[in-house]
C-alpha positions in Angstrom: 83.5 5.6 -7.7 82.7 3.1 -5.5 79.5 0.6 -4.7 79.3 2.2 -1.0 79.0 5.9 -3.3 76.9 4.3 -5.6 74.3 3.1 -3.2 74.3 5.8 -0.5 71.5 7.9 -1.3 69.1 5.3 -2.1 66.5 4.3 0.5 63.9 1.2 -0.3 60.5 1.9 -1.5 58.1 1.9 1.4 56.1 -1.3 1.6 51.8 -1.5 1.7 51.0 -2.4 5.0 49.0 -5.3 4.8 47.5 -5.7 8.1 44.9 -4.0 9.8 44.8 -3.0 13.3 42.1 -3.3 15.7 41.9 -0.7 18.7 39.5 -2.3 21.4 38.1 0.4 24.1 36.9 -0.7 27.9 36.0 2.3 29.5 39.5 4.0 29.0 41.8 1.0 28.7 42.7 0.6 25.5 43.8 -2.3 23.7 45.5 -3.1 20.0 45.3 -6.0 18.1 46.9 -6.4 14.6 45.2 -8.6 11.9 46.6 -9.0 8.5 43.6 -9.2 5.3 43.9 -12.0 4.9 42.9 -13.4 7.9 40.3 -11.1 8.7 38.4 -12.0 5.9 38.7 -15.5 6.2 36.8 -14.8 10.0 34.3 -12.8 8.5 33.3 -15.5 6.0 33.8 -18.4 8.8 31.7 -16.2 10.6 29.1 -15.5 7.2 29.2 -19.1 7.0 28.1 -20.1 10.6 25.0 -17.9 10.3 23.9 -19.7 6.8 24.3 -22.9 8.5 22.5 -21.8 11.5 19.5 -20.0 9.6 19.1 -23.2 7.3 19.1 -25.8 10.1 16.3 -23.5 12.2 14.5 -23.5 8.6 15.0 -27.3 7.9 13.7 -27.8 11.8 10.5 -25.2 11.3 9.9 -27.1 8.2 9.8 -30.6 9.5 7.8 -29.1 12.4 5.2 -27.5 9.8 4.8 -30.6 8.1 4.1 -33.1 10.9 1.5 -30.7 12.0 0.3 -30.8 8.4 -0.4 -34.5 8.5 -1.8 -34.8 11.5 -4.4 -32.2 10.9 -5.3 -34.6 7.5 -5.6 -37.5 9.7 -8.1 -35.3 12.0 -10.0 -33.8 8.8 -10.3 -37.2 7.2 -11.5 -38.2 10.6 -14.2 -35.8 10.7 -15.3 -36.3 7.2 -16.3 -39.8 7.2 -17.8 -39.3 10.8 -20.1 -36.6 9.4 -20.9 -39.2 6.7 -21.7 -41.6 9.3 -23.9 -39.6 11.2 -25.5 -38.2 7.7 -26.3 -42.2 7.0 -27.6 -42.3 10.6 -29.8 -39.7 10.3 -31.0 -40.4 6.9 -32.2 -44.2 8.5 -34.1 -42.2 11.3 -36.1 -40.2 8.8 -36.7 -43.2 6.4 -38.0 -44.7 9.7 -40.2 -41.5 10.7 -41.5 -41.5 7.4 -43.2 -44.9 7.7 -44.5 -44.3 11.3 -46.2 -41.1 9.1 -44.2 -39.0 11.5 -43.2 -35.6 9.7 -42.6 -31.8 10.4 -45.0 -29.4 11.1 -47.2 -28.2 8.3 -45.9 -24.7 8.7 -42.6 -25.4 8.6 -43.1 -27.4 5.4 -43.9 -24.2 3.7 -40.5 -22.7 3.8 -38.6 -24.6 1.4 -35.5 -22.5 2.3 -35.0 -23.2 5.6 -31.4 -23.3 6.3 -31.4 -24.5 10.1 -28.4 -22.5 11.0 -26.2 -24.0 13.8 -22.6 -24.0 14.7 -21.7 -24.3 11.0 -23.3 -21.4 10.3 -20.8 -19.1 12.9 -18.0 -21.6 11.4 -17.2 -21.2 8.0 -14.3 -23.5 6.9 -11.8 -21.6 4.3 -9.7 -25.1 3.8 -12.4 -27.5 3.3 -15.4 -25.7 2.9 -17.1 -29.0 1.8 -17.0 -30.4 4.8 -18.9 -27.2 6.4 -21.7 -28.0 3.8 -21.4 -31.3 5.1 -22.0 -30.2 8.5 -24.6 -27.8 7.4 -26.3 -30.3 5.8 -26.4 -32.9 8.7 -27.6 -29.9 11.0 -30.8 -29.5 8.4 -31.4 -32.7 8.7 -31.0 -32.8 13.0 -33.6 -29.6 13.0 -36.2 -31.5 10.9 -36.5 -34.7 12.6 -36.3 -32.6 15.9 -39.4 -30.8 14.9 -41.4 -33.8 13.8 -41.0 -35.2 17.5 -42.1 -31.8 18.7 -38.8 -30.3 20.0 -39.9 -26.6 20.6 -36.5 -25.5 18.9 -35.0 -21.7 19.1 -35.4 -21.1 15.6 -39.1 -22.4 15.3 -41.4 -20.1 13.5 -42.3 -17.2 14.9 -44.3 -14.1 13.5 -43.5 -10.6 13.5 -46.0 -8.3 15.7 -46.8 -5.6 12.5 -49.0 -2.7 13.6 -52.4 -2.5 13.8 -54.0 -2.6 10.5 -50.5 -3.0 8.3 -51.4 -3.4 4.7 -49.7 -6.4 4.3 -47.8 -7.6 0.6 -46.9 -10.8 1.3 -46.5 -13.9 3.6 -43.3 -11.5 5.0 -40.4 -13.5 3.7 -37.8 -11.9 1.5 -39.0 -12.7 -2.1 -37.6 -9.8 -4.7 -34.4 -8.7 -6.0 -33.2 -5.5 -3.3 -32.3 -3.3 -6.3 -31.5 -3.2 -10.2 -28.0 -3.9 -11.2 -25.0 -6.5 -11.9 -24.8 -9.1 -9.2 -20.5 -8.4 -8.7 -20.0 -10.6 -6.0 -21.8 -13.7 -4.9 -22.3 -15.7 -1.3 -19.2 -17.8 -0.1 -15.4 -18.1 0.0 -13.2 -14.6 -2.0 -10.5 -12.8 -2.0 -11.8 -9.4 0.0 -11.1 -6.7 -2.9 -9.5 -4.2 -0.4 -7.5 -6.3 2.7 -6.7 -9.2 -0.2 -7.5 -11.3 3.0 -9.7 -14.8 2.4 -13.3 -14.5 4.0 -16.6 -16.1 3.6 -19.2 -13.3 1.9 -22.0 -13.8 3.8 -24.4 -11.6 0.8 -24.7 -10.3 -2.4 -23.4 -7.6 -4.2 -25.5 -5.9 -6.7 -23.5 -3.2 -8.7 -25.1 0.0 -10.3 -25.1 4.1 -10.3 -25.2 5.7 -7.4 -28.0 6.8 -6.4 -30.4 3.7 -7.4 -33.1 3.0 -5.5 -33.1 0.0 -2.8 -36.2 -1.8 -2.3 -37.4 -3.6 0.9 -37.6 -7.4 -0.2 -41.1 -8.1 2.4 -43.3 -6.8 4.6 -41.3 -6.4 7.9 -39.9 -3.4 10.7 -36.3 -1.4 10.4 -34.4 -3.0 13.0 -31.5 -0.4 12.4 -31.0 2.6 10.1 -27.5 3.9 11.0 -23.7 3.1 10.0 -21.2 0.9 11.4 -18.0 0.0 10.1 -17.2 -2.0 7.2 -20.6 -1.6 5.6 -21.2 2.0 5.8 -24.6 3.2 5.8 -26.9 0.5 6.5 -30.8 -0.8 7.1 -31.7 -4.1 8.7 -35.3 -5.7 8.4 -36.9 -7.7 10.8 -39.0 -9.6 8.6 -41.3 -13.0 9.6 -40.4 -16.6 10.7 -37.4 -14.7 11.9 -35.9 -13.6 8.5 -33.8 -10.3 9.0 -32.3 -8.9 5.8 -29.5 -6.2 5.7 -28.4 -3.5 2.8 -25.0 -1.8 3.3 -22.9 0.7 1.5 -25.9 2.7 1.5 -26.0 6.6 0.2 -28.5 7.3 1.9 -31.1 6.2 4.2 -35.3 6.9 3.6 -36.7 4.6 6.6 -35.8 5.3 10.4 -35.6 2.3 12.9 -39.2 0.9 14.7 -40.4 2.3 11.3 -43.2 -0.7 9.3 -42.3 -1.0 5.3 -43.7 -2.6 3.1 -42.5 -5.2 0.3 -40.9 -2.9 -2.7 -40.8 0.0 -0.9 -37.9 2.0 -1.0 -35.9 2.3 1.8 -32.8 3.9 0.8 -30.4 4.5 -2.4 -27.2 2.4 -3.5 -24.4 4.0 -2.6 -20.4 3.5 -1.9 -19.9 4.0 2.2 -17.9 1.9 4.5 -15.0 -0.6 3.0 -15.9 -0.9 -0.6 -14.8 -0.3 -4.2 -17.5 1.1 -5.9 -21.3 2.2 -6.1 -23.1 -0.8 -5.4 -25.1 -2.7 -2.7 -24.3 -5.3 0.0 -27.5 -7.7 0.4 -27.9 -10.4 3.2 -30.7 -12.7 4.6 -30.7 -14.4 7.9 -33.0 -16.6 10.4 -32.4 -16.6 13.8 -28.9 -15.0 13.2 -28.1 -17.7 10.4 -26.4 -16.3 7.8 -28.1 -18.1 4.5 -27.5 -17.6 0.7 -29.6 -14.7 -0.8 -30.2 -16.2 -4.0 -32.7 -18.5 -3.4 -34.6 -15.3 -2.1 -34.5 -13.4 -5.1 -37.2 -14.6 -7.2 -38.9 -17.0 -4.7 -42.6 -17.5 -5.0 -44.4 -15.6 -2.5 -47.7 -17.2 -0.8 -49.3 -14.1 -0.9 -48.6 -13.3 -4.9 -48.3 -10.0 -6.3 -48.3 -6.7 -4.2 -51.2 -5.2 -2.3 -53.2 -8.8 -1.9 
């Protein structure tokens, strides 16, 4: 036998195509193109690696961007921190120098050792630097007093509530008692909102307890509003004197009906857990002249007119 016998039936063993073809389509004209592995993956991660690049340089850019926005708004805040220091100091002088001419507030206002002022600060409550709002608050306090000693006739001067005819009154008709028994949960200023996990300035108090527990109007004043609106739920607003207002939200339910007189300690409606909340408890605000002001002080304040029914 020879080689050619040997050999002739053998064929070779197929060999793995390697390559891997492309078939492009343009509206029926079709077109091949043959790649091996190889170098298709070496485009894809060419192509992989172009986008990293691209994605960190944007990133590196936004970055750089971020930051020179960063300082500049320090520059601006430090700015606006020692000018509100100036103008305290300024202020401070023009009061020393009132004092000596025997220049001071009137006597009426004098009596309200609470008085906030209000102002822009009040609408603008500053989540980064909330010191500098107190700041601002503070020179704003000081503004409204030396305004009234040289007899500016100012928006948020005293004013007194028209009460009907005969009203037994309980007090000098500024909020002076706790709104309801419970666990204060919540206190005025800056917080994490429980439910939207969103920072916010808590213009209130909340007092926890059962549903059900009685809510007590803190003075002498008229229901501006006994309804519901969103976020607090049910709610009553009191238009009080010297133009306090107070507001209790997340009400159950409601026992006073708007134009309606109440007295100081009567109740007015029952704790409840309506609107955007987490639990059985109530929402307690003050304000003058549509300031927002801390509650607390209000809780336990001494009332001119001591003790109920005088």
């Amino acid at each position: 036998m020879n080689e050619n016998d040997l050999f002739k039936d053998w064929e070779p063993e197929a060999q793995p195509d390697r390559r891997i073809r492309l078939i492009l389509d343009n509206q029926g004209s079709k077109h091949s193109v043959t790649l091996r592995k190889g170098v298709l993956l070496l485009i894809v991660l060419l192509l992989a690696g172009l986008a990293v690049y691209l994605g960190a340089f944007a990133f590196r850019g936004k970055r750089a961007g971020d930051s020179e926005r960063v300082k500049k708004l320090e520059t601006e805040n430090k700015f606006l921190r020692d000018t509100v220091d100036k103008y305290s100091a300024e202020l401070d002088s023009i009061s020393a120098r009132l004092d000596t001419l025997k220049i001071k507030p009137p006597a009426e206002e004098q009596d309200f050792p609470y008085f906030g002022g209000g102002g822009p600060s009040g609408k603008n409550h500053l989540q980064v630097n909330p010191g500098l709002g107190a700041k601002l608050s503070a020179v704003e306090q000081k503004l409204v007093r030396i305004k009234l000693s040289l007899g500016f006739n100012l928006a948020y001067a005293v004013v007194q509530l028209d009460l009907p005819k005969g009203f037994d009154k309980r007090g000098d008709g500024i909020p002076s008692i706790y709104p309801t028994f419970g666990v204060i949960s919540d206190g005025w200023g800056n917080r994490i909102h429980p439910l939207t996990d969103e920072l916010e300035f808590h213009t209130g108090l909340d007092i926890a307890n059962k549903t059900g527990t009685p809510v007590y109007a803190t003075a002498d004043g008229v229901v501006a509003k006994a309804d519901a609106e969103p976020g607090f739920g049910r709610i009553v607003t009191i238009s009080h004197t010297s133009g306090y207002r107070t507001l209790y939200g997340h009400l159950y339910s409601i026992k006073v009906k708007s134009g309606e007189a109440v007295h100081k300690g009567q109740i007015i409606a029952l704790m409840g857990n309506t609107g955007l909340s987490t639990g059985p408890h109530l929402h307690y605000g003050v304000s003058r002249n549509g300031e927002a002001l801390n509650p607390s002080p209000y809780l336990n304040r001494i009332d001119s007119r001591a003790g109920l029914g005088q």
